[in-house]
N, C-alpha and C positions, 0 to 999 in steps of 0.2 A: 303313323309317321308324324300325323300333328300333334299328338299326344309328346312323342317321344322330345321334337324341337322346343315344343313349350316346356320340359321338364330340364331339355339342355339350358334355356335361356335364363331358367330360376335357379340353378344352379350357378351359373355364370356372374350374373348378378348378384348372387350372394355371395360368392369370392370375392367379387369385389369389395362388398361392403366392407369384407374381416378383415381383407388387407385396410382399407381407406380407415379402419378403427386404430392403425398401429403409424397411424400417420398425423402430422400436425393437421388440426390446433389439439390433440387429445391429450398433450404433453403440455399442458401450459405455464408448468411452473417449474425449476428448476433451484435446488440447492446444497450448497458445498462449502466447501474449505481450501483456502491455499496456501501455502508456505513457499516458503525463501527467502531472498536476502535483498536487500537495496542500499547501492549507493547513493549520496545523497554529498552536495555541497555545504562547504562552510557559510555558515547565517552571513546574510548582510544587515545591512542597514543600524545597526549597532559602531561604535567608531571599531575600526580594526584591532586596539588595543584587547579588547572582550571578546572576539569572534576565533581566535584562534588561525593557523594557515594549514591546517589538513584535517581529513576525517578518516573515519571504519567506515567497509562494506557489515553492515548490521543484518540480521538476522528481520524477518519481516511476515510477518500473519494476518491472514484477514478471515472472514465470511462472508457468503454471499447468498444472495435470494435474487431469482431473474424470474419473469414475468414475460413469457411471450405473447406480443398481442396480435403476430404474423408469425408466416413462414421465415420472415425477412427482417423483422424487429424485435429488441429486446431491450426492457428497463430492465436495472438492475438495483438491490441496495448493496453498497458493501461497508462491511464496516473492520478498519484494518490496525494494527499498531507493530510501533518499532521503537528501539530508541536512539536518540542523536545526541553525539558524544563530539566535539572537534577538540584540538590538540593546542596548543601554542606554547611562546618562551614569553617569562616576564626579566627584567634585569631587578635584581636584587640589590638591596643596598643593606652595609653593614651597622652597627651600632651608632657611633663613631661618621655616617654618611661615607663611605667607604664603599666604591664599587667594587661585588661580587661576581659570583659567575652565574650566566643565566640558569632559570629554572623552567621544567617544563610543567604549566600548566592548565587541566582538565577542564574542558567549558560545557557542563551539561545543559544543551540545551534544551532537554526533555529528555529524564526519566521514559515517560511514554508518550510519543505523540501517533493519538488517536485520531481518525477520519470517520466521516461519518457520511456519506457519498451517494449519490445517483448515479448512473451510469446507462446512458442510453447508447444502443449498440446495433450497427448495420449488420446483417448475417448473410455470409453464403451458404446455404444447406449441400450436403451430399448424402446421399442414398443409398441404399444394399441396392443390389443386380435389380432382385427386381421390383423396387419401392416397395418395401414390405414397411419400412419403419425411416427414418433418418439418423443415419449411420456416424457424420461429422458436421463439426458447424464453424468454420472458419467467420472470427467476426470482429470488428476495428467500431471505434464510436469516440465520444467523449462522455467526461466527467465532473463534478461540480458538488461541492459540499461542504460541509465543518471540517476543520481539525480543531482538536482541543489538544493542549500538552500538559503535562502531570510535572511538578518539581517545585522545587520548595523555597526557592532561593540564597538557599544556605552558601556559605563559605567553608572551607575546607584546608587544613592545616597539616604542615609538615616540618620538619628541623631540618638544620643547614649540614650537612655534612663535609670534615675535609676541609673546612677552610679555617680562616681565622677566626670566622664567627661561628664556628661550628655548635650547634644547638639552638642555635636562633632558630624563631619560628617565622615561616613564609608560607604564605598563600598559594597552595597545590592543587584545588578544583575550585570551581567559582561555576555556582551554580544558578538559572535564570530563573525564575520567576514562574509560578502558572501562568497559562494564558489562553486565549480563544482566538480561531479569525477562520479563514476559510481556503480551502481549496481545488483547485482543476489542473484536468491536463486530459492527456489521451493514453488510450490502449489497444493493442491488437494482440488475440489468443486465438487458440485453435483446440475444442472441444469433441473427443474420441470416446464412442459408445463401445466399452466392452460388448455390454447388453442394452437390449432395449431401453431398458432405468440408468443404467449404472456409467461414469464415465470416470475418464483421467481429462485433466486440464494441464495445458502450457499458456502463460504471460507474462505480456513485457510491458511497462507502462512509462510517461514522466509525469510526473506531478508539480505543481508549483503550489508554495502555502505561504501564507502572508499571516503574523499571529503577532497579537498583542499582548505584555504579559503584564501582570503587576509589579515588577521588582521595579524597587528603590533605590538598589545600591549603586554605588559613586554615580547618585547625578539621576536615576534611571535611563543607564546608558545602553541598556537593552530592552527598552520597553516596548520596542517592536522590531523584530524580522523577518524577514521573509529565504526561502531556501528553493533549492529542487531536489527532490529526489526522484529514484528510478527503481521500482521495484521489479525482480524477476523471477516469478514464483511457476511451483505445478500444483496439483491440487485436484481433488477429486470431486465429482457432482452425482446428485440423484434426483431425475425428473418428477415428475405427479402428473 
């Protein structure tokens, strides 16, 4: 009989172990991909004349690496791009100083603007029945880093159509500068284990980014702004 309770206890204890192997911290690292789309605000800080009065909801990608250093915490790198495009009218004048009819003009304010990011992150775990592994991780944090923006600060041409100056040439995208500066903001997602390794992701985030570029043109009268965007992506992860 004492034979038999000692061979029940080493048993017992060993299931433990197999289970306590498919449990944190044995997952400590985690990496993926997300897609989707973010709106984002017309630039400031530029006079009004250059920023345009609306934007596109743009299309939005990043990758990530997360580092768990708990059951409850998570640094992350991401590193994400989109591009930002705002709209506006300029009044045209004709040969002769003869007012035209407005035009609508392209304000690229990045080709691609890149992040380059931390992201540290509070986590609530949940668990299969019977803690065999960690099943979801619901988790909200902040974030802080580079963005860099890609563009050349070119100008951009079009003819008049339909009026009296018709084939005049006018100013149709007006593009900003490269530039660098930095940014933060927050997120909350919630992170679903098909399997053990393998997961689907949902995020919602805001961002603010403050970037300075080098353009010149009239004045360099966008040689810095600042925006917010909101990116809302899913996306998939695999642990180690």
């Amino acid at each position: 009989m004492k034979a038999f309770l000692l061979t029940a206890a080493a048993l017992i204890a060993s299931a433990g172990s197999m289970f306590a192997q498919n449990m944190p911290p044995d997952y400590n690292w985690e990496a993926g991909i997300n897609i989707g789309a973010s709106a984002f605000t017309r630039p400031l800080g530029p006079s009004e004349l250059y920023t345009g009065t609306r934007t596109n909801t743009v299309p939005d990608y990043s990758i990530r690496v997360n580092h768990f250093f708990s059951e409850h915490w998570m640094l992350g790198i991401d590193i994400g791009e989109r591009k930002w495009q705002s709209y506006g009218t300029w009044q045209e004048n004709g040969t002769f100083g003869q007012t035209l009819n407005n035009q609508q003009v392209t304000f690229n304010i990045a080709s691609k603007a890149i992040n380059e990011s931390f992201e540290m992150n509070y986590i609530i775990p949940f668990y299969t029945k019977f803690q065999t592994y960690n099943k979801a991780n619901l988790y909200f944090g902040a974030m802080f880093g580079l963005m860099t923006t890609v563009n050349d600060g070119s100008m951009g041409y079009s003819k008049l159509k339909g009026s009296v100056d018709s084939g005049t040439a006018y100013v149709s995208s007006y593009d900003y500068g490269y530039g660098i500066g930095y940014n933060f903001g927050v997120q909350i997602g919630y992170t679903y284990y098909i399997m053990p390794r393998f997961a689907v992701n949902v995020e919602i985030a805001a961002r603010y980014a403050d970037v300075r570029t080098n353009s010149t043109s009239y004045g360099s009268e966008n040689s810095n702004f600042y925006l917010l965007y909101f990116p809302e992506t899913i996306g998939l992860r695999y642990r180690f």
